[in-house]
N, C-alpha and C positions, 0 to 999 in steps of 0.2 A: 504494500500500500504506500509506501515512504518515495519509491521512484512514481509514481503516480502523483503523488501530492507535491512531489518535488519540480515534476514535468509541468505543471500548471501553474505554479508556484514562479517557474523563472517564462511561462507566457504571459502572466500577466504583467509582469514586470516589463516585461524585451518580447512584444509579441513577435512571432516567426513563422514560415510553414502553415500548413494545413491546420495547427492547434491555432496559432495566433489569428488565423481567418475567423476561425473561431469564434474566439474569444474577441475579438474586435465587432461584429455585429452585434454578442450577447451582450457587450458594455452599450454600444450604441443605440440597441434598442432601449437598455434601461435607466440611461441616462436623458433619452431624447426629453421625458416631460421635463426634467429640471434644467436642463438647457432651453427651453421656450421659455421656463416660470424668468431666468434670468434675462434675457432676452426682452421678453415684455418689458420685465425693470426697469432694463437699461434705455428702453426705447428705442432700439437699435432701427434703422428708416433704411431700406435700401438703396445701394448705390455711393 
């Protein structure tokens, strides 16, 4: 279990490969509400 927890352990740090594709959607999706919440905040206007 230790090389398993340790393989995720250095993607989310240094994503890479096939994990880090990953791992980079599953942050992206669960971050996208609190990037808008901040976003609104800021009033960010395009362009």
């Amino acid at each position: 279990m230790k090389p398993l927890r340790a393989y995720w352990s250095r993607q989310l740090s240094h994503p890479s490969g096939w994990g880090g594709r990953l791992i980079l959607r599953l942050l992206n999706r669960e971050n996208a509400g609190m990037n808008a919440i901040a976003l609104n905040a800021l009033a960010v206007q395009p362009g």
